[in-house]
TORKOL-4160 file (C-alpha; in steps of 0.2 Angstrom, whole numbers, padded with zeros to 4 digits, m for minus):
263
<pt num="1" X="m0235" Y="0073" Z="m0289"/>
<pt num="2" X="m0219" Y="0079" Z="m0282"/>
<pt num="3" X="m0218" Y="0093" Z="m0294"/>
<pt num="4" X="m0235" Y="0098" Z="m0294"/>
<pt num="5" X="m0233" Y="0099" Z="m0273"/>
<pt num="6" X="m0218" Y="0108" Z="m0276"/>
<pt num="7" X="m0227" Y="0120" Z="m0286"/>
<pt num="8" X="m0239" Y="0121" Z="m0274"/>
<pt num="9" X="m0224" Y="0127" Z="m0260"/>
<pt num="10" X="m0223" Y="0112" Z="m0251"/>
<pt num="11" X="m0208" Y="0108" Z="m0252"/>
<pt num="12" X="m0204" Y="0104" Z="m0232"/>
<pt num="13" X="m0208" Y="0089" Z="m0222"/>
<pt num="14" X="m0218" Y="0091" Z="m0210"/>
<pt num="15" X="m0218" Y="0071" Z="m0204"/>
<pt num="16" X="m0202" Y="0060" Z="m0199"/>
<pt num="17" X="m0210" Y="0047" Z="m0206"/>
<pt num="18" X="m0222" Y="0043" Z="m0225"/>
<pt num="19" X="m0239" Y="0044" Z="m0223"/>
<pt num="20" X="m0250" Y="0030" Z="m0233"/>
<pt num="21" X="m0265" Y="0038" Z="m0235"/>
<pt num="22" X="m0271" Y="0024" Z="m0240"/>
<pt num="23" X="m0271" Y="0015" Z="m0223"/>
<pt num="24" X="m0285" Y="0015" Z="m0211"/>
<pt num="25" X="m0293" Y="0028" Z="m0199"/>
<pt num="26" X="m0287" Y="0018" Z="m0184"/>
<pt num="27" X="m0269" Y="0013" Z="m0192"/>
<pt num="28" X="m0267" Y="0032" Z="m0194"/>
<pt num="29" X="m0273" Y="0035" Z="m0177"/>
<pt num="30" X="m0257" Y="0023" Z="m0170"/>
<pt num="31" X="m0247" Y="0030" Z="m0182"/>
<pt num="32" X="m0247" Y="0046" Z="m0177"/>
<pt num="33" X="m0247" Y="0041" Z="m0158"/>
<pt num="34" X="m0231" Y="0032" Z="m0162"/>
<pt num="35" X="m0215" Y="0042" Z="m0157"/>
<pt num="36" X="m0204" Y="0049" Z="m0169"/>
<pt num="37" X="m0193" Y="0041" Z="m0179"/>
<pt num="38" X="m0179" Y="0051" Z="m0172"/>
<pt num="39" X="m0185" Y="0049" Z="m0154"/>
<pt num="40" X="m0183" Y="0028" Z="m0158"/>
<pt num="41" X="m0166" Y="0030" Z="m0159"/>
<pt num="42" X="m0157" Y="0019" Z="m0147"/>
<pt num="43" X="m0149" Y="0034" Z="m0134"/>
<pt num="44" X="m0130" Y="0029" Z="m0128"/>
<pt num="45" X="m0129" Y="0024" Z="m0112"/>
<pt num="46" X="m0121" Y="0037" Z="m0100"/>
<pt num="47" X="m0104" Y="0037" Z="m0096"/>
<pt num="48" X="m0096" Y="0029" Z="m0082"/>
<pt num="49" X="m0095" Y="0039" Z="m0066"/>
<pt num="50" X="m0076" Y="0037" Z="m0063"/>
<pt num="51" X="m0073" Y="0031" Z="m0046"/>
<pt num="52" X="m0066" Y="0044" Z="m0033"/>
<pt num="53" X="m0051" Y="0044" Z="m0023"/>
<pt num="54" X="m0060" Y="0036" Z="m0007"/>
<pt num="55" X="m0069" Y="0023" Z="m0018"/>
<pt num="56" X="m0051" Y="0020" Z="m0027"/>
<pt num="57" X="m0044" Y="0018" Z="m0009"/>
<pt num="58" X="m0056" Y="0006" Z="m0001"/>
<pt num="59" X="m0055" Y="m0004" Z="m0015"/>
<pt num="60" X="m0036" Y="m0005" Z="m0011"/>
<pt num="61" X="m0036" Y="m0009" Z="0004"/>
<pt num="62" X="m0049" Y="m0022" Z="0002"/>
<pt num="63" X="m0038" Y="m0032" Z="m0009"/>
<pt num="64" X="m0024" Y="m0030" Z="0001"/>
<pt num="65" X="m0034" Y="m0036" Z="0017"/>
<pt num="66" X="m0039" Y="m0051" Z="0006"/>
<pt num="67" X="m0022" Y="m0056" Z="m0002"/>
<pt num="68" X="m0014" Y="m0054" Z="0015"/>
<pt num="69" X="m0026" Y="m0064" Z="0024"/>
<pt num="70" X="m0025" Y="m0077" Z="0014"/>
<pt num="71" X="m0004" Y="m0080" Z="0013"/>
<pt num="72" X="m0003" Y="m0094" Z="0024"/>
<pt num="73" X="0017" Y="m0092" Z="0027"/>
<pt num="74" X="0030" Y="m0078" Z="0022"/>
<pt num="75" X="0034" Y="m0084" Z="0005"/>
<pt num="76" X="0017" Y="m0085" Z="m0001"/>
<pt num="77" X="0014" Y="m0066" Z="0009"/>
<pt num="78" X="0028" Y="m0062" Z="m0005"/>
<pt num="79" X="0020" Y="m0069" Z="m0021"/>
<pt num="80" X="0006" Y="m0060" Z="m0014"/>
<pt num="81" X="0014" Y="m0043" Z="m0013"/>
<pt num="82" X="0023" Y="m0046" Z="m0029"/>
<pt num="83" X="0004" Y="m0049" Z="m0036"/>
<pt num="84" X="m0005" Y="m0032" Z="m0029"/>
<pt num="85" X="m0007" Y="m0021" Z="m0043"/>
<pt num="86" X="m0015" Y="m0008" Z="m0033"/>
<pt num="87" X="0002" Y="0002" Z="m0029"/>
<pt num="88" X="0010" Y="0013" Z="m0044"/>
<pt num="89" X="0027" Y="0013" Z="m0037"/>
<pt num="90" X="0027" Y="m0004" Z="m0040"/>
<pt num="91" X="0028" Y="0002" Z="m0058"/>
<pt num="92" X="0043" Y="0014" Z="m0054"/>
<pt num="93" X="0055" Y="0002" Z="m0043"/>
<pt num="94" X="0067" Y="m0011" Z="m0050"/>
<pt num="95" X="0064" Y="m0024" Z="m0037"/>
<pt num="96" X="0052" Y="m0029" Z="m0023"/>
<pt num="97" X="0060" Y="m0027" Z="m0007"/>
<pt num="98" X="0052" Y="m0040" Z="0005"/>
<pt num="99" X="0063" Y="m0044" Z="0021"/>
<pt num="100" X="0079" Y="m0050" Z="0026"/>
<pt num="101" X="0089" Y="m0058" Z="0040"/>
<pt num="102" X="0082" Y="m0074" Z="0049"/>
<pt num="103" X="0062" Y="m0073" Z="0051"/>
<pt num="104" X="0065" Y="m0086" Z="0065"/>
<pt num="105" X="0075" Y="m0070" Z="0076"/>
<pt num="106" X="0067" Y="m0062" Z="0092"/>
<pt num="107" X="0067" Y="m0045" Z="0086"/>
<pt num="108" X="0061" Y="m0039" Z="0069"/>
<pt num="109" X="0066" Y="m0022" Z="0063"/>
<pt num="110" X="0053" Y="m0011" Z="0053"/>
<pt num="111" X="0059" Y="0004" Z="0043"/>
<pt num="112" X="0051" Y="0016" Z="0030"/>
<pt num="113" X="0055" Y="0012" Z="0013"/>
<pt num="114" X="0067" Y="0007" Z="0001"/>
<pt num="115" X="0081" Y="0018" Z="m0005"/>
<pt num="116" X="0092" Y="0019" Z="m0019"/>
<pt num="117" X="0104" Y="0004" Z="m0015"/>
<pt num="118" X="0090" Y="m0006" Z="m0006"/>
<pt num="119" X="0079" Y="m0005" Z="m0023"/>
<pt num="120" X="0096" Y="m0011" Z="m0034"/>
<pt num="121" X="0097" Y="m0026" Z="m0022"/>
<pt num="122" X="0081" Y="m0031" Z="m0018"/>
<pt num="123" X="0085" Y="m0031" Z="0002"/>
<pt num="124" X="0080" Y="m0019" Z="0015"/>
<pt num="125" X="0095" Y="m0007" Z="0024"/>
<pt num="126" X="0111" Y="m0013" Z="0013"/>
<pt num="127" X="0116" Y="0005" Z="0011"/>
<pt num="128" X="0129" Y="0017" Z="0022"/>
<pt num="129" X="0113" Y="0016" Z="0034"/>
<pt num="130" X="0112" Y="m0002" Z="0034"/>
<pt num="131" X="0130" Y="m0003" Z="0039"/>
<pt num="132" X="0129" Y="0009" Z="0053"/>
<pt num="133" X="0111" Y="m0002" Z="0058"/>
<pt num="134" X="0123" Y="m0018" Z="0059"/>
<pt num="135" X="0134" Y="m0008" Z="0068"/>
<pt num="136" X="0122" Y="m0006" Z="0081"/>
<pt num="137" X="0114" Y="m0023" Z="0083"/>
<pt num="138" X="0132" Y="m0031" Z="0084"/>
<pt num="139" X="0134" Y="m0018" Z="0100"/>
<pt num="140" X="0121" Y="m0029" Z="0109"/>
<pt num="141" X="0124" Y="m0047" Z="0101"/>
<pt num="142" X="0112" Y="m0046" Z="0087"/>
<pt num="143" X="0114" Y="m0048" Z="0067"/>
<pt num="144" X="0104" Y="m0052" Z="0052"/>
<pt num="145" X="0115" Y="m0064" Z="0045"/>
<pt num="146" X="0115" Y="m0077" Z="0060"/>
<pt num="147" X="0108" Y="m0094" Z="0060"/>
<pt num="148" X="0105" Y="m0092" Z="0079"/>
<pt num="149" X="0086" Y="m0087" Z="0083"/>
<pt num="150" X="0090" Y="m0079" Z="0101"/>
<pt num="151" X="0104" Y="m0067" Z="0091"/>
<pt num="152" X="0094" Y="m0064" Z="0074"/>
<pt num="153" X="0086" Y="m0050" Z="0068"/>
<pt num="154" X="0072" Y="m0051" Z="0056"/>
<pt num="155" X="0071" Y="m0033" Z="0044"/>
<pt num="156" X="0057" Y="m0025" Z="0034"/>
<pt num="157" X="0049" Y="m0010" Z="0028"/>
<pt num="158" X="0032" Y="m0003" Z="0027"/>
<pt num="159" X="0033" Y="0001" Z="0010"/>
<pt num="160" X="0039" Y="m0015" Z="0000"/>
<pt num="161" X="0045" Y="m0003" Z="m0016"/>
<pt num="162" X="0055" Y="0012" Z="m0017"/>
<pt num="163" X="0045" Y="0029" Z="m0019"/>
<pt num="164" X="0053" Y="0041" Z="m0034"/>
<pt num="165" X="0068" Y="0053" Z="m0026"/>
<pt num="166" X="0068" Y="0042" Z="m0010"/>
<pt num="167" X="0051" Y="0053" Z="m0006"/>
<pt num="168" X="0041" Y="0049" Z="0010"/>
<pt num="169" X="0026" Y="0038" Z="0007"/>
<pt num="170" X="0010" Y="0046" Z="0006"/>
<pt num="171" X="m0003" Y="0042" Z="0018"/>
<pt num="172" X="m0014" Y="0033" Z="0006"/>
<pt num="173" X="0002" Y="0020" Z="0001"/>
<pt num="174" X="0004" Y="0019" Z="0019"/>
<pt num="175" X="m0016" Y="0012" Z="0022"/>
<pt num="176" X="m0016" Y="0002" Z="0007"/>
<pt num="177" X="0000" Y="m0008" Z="0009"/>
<pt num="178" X="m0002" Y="m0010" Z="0028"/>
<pt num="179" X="m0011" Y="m0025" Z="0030"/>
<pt num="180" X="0003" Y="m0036" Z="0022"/>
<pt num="181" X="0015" Y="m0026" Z="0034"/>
<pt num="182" X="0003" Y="m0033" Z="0048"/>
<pt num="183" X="0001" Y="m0050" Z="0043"/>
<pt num="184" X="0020" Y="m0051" Z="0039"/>
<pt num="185" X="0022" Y="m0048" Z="0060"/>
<pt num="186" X="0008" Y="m0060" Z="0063"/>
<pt num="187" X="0018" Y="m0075" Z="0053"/>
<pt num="188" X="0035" Y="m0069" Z="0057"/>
<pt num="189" X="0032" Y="m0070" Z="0077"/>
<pt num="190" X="0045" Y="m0060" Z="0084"/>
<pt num="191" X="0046" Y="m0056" Z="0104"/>
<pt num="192" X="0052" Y="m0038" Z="0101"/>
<pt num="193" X="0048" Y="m0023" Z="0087"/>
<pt num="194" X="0058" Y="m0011" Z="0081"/>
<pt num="195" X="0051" Y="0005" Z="0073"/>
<pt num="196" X="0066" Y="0014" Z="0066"/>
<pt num="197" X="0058" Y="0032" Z="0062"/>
<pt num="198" X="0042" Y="0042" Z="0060"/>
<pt num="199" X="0036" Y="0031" Z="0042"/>
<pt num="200" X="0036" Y="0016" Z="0053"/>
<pt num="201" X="0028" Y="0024" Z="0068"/>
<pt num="202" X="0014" Y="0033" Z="0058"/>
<pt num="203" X="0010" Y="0015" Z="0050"/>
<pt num="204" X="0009" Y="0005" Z="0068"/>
<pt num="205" X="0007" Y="0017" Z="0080"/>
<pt num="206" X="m0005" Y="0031" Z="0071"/>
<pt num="207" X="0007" Y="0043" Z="0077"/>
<pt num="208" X="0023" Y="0053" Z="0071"/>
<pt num="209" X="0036" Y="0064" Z="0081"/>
<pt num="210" X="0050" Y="0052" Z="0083"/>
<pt num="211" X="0060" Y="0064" Z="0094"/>
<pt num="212" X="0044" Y="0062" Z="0106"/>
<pt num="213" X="0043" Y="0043" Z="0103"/>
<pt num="214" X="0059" Y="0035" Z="0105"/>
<pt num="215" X="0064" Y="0026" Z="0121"/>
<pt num="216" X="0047" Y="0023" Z="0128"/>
<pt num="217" X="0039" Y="0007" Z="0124"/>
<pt num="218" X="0023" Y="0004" Z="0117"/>
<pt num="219" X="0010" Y="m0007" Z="0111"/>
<pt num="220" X="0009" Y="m0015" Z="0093"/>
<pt num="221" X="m0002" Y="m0029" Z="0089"/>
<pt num="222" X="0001" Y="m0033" Z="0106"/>
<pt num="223" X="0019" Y="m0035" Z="0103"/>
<pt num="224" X="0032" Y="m0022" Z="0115"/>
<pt num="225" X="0038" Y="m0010" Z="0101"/>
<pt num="226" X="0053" Y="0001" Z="0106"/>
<pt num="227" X="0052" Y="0019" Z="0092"/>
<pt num="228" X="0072" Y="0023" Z="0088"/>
<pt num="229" X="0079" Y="0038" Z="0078"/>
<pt num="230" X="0081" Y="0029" Z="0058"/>
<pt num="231" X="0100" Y="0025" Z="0056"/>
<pt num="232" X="0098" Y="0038" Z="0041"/>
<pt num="233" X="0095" Y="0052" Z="0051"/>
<pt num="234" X="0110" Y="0047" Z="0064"/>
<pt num="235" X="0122" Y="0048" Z="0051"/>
<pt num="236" X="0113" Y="0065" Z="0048"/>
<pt num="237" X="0115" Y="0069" Z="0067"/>
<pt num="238" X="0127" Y="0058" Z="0073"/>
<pt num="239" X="0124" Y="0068" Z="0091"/>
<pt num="240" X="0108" Y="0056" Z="0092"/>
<pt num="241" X="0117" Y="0040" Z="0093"/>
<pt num="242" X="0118" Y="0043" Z="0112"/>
<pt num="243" X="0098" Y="0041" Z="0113"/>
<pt num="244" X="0100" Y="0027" Z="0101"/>
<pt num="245" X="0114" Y="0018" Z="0111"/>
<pt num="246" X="0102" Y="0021" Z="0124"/>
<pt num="247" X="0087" Y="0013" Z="0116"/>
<pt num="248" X="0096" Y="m0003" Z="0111"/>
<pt num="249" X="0101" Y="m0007" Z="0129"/>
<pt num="250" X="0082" Y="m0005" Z="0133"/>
<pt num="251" X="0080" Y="m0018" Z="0120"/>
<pt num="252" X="0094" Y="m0030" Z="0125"/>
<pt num="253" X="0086" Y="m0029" Z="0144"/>
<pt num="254" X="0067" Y="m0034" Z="0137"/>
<pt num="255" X="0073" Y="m0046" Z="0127"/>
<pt num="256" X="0084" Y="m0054" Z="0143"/>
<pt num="257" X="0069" Y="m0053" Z="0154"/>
<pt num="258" X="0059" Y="m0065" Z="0142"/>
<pt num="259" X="0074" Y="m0076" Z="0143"/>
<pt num="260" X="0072" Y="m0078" Z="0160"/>
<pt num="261" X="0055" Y="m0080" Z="0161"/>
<pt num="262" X="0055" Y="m0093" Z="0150"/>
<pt num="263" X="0066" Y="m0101" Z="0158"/>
């Protein structure tokens, strides 16, 4: 039969599917109502939109908000940072760079991020600036390394790990890793802040221009924040340290008043 069609010229398909001519008028009928063979193939799913930036960054955030809020002391507002995988510098620094000092001390210090020397060590301002910082809080009777809550400083950064070539932190790092930056001064406590350059004052205060900033006080978390010049840019423009000097008696002075009102 297939020869003699062939014969014939049909040699072409005309169907996806045999036809038995021996089946029924009406099984015919649903036969060929049925779709094609080819159009019963199971079609793959469409691809996965990939979420954009804003999405990516909400999504961020959120976690952040959630991991924050839920650290009940600093140690476990640590284990939470360490945890957040939101963060690709994270990938690039050697260490997590949390606080240091005492937590218990009246004024905690904020500065931008972790460089070189504070990523090899895991502690914030350790560096030539760290030194010239310890300089400045000995000048009004303050340290990091001191027991004594009314002389200690408490130090941290708005980013926790060092961007690549000591770069500033982009906005979108700044958003997602600032609600642990908020809730480490909610469990910290301090009476004074201290928001060494424009990183720190974009974060808290939603505003740069730390020439314009510094020496007047503001508001944070309903804290009294004093902006100062970062000791990195003092060693840069050591002419600067006048304001600076300036700004720490400011501080000194708060902190004296509080004394006396609480006592």
């Amino acid at each position: 039969m297939l020869d003699w069609q062939i014969d014939l010229g049909a040699d072409e398909a005309i169907g996806d599917a045999p036809l038995n001519r021996y089946e029924t008028a009406e099984d015919m009928a649903k036969l060929a109502a049925a779709k094609p063979l080819a159009a019963q193939k199971a079609e793959p799913p469409p691809a996965a939109r990939p979420p954009s930036d804003a999405e990516q960054s909400a999504k961020a955030i959120t976690a952040a908000t959630r991991l924050a809020g839920a650290a009940r002391n600093l140690s476990e507002l640590q284990e939470a940072l360490a945890a957040y995988e939101f963060c690709t510098l994270k990938k690039g620094a050697r260490n997590l760079v949390f606080a240091d000092g005492n937590p218990a001390g009246r004024v905690m210090i904020i500065g931008e991020a972790p460089g070189r020397d504070e990523d090899l060590a895991g502690k914030p301002f350790v560096g030539r600036a760290g030194q010239l910082l310890d300089k400045m809080l000995a000048a009004i009777d303050l340290a990091r390394g001191t027991e004594a809550a009314a002389q200690a400083v408490y130090i941290t950064n708005v980013l926790p790990w060092r961007p690549p070539q000591n770069r500033d932190p982009k906005p979108e790092e700044i958003a997602m890793l600032l609600p642990f930056l908020k809730r480490h001064i909610e469990l910290a406590q301090p009476d004074v802040l201290i928001l060494m350059g424009n990183i720190a004052c974009q974060a808290l205060l939603g505003s740069s221009g730390i020439t314009r900033l510094r020496g007047t006080w503001a508001k944070v978390m309903g804290l009294p924040a004093m902006p100062m010049f970062h000791p990195a840019y003092l060693l840069r423009t050591p002419a600067r340290k006048r304001e600076s000097w300036a700004d720490l008696l400011e501080v000194n002075a708060r902190l004296k008043e509080k004394t006396d009102v609480a006592n």
